[in-house]
C-alpha positions as CSV (number, residue, x, y, z in Angstrom):
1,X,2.2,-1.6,-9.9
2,X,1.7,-2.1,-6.0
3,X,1.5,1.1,-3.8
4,X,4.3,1.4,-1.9
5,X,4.2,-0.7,1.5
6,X,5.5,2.5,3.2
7,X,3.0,4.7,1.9
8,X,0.2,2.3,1.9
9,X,0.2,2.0,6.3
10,X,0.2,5.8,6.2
11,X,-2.4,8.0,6.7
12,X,-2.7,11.2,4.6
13,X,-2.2,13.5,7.6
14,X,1.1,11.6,8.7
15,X,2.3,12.0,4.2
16,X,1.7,16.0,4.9
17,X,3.5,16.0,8.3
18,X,6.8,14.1,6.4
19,X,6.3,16.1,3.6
20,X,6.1,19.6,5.6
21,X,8.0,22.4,3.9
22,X,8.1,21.0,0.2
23,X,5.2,22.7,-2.5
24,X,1.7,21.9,-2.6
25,X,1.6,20.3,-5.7
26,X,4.6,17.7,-4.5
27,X,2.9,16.6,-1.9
28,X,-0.2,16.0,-3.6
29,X,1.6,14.2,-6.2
30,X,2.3,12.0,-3.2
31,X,-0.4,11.5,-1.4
32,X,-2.0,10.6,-5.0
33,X,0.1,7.6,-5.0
34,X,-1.6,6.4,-2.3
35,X,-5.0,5.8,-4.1
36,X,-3.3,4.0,-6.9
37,X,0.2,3.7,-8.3
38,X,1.4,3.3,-12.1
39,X,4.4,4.2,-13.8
40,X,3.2,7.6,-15.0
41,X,1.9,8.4,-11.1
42,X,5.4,7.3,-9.1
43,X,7.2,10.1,-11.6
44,X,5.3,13.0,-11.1
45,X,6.0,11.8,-7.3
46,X,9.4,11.3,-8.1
47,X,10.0,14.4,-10.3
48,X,8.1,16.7,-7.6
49,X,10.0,16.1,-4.8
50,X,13.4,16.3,-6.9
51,X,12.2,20.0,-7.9
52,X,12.3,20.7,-4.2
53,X,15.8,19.5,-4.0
54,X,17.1,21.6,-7.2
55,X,19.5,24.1,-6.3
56,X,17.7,27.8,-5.9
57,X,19.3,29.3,-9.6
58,X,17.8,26.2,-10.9
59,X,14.5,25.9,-9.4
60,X,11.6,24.9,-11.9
61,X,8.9,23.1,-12.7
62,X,10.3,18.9,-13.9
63,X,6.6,18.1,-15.0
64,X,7.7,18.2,-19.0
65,X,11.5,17.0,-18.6
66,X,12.5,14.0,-20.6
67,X,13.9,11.1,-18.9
68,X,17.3,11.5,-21.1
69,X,17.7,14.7,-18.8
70,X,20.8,14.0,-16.7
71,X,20.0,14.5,-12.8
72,X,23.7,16.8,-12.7
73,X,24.6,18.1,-15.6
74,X,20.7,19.6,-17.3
75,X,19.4,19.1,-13.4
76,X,22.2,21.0,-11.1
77,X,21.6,18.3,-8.7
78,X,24.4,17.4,-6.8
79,X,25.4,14.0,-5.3
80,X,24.1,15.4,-1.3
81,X,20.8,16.7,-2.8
82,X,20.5,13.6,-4.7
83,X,21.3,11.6,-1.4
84,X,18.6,13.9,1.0
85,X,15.8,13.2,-2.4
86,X,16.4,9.6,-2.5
87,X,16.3,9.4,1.7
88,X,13.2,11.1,1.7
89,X,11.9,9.1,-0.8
90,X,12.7,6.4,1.5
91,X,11.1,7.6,4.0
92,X,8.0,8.8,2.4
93,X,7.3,5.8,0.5
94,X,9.5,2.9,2.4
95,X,11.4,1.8,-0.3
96,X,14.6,1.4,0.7
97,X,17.2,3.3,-0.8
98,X,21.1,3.0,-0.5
99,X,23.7,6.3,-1.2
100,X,25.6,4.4,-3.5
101,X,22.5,2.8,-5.6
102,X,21.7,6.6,-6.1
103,X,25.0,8.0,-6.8
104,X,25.1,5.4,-10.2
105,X,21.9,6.8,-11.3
106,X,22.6,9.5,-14.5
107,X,19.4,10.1,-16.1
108,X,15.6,11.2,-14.9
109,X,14.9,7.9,-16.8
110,X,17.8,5.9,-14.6
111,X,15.7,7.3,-11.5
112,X,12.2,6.4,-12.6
113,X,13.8,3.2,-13.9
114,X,15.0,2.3,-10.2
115,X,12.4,2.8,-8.7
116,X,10.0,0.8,-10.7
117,X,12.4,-1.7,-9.9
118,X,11.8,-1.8,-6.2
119,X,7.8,-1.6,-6.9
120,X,8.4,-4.7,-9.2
121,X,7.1,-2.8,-12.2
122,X,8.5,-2.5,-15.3
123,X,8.7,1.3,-16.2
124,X,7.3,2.0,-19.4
């Protein structure tokens, strides 16, 4: 799996900067992405910065959550905070996303899935 174009031109200091605000351990899951990406890698980044994005009563950790876990329904995560995650995404790692691509997602598994996709990976 390629590192992300977006990530790749950026330096570690400028990932932090973006990423100001959001936990420790999301932004390292980030940065890590920079030293080498695979499938298991881009979901810990993808499930960390969803956590920061989970409504406050349902604030915890993602790292164990199955990918059959539906982003609304077993997440809380609404169609905005699901827009402002995949746009930060977007800018983080410059994949481009589009509101609608993201509103069809349903499942941790759909969003992992997706974004493979853009890294031309296949997600298993």
């Amino acid at each position: 799996m390629k590192i992300p174009e977006g990530l790749e031109r950026r330096t570690e200091a400028e990932i932090r900067e973006e990423l100001r605000g959001f936990p420790p351990p999301a932004i390292d899951a980030v940065v890590s992405l920079k030293s080498g990406t695979n499938p298991a890698s881009l979901r810990a980044c993808l499930l960390s910065v969803l956590e920061f994005y989970l409504p406050q009563a349902a604030r915890r950790s993602l790292a164990d959550v199955p990918d059959s876990a539906r982003l609304r329904e077993d997440l809380a995560l609404d169609s905005l905070a699901l827009a402002e995650a995949a746009f930060k995404l977007d800018e983080v790692l410059g994949i481009p996303v589009e509101t609608r691509e993201v509103g069809n997602l349903a499942t941790v598994g759909d969003l992992h899935a997706f974004f493979c996709a853009r890294l031309q990976s296949d997600p298993s």
